[in-house]
Structure formats: C-alpha cells, structure tokens
C-alpha positions in Angstrom: 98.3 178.9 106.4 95.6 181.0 105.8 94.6 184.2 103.6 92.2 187.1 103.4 91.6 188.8 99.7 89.0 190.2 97.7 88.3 190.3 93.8 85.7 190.1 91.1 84.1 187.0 89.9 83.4 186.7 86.4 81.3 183.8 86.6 78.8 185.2 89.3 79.3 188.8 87.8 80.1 190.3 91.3 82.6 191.5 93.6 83.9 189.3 96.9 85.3 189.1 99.3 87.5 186.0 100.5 89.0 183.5 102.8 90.7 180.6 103.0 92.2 178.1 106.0 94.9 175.9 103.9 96.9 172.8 105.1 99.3 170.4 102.7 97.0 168.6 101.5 93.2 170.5 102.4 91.9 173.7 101.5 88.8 175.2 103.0 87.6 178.8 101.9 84.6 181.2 101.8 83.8 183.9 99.6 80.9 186.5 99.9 79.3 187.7 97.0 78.3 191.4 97.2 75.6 191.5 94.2 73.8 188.4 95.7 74.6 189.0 99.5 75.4 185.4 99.6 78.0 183.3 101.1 79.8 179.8 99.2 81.6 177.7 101.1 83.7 175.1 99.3 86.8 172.8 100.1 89.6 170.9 98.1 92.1 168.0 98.3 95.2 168.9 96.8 97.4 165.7 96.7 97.6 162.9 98.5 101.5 162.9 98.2 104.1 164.6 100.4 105.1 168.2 99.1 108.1 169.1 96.7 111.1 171.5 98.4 113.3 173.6 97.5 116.7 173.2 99.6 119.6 176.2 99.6 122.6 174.7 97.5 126.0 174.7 99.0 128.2 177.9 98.6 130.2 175.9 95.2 126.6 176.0 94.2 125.7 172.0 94.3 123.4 170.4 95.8 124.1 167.5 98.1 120.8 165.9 97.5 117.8 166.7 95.0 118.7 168.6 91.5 119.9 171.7 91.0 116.9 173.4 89.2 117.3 177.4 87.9 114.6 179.7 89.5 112.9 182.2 87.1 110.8 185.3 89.1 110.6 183.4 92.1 108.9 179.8 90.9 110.9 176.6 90.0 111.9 176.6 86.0 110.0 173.4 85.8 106.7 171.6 85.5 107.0 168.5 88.2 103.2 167.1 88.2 102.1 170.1 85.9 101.7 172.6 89.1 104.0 175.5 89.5 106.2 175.6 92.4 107.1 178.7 94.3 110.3 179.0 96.0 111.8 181.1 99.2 114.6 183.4 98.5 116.2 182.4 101.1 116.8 179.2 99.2 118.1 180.3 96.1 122.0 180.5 95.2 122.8 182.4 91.9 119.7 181.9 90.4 119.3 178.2 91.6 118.1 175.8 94.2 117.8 172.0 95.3 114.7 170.7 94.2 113.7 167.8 96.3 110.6 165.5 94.9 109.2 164.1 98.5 106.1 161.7 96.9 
C-alpha cells in the first residue's frame, strides 16, 4: 500500500510534503520539508506478528469463528495490543463484525 499527503510539522516548524511505501510488517516513507528544502527519509517495523481481521458475520449476526466485536465510526470497539484497528464496511453486520486475532 502506499500514500501521498502533505501537512505541517510542528517539530521542524514547516510544511511537507509526504510519502510512504507500506507492507504488513515495514514501512518506508519520505517527507520534504519546505522551510529547510530538505528531504528525511526514515523506515519502521510494525510487528512481527500476523495481522488482526475483521470477518463479515453471518446474516443471524454470529460469527462462525473469531468474536463478535461492535464497530464504533469505522474502527474496532477495542484495544487488542493497544493499536486501533480499522475495519471495511463491507464487513460489518448491524454495527458488528468477526474479529479474528491471527498472531
């Protein structure tokens, strides 16, 4: 996945501009500072366990496998490993879906 944005940093006191390459577990990204005309570069590791998923409950609105988790503006009403969780619409039944832990 990858993204293109812009912003302001506080901490360099500047406007960028952005952009990131982003696996599962890997992120790489640049950002150009307009008050310095400089360029950072920096990378991350993220986890070195499988990703979490959401799965689309059944119509009676259970979930075969996983736990049927409600769903509150689009991220999981949780905190698994204290990182939010976003979740496809297309995967949410009244308000819920099947969260499956992977690790």
């Amino acid at each position: 996945m990858g993204n293109v944005g812009g912003g302001y940093s506080f901490t360099y006191k500047s406007w960028l501009a952005t952009a990131a390459i982003e696996t599962p577990h890997t992120r790489l990204s640049t950002d150009y500072l307009f008050s310095d005309n400089k360029i950072r570069f920096y990378a991350e590791l993220n986890t070195i366990n499988k990703p979490s998923k959401a799965v689309r409950p059944s119509v009676d609105g259970t979930c075969s496998s996983g736990v049927l988790t409600m769903v509150n503006n689009g991220i999981l009403d949780s905190n698994y490993n204290l990182n939010t969780f976003n979740v496809d619409p297309n995967q949410v039944v009244n308000g819920k879906t099947c969260f499956l832990n992977t690790d």
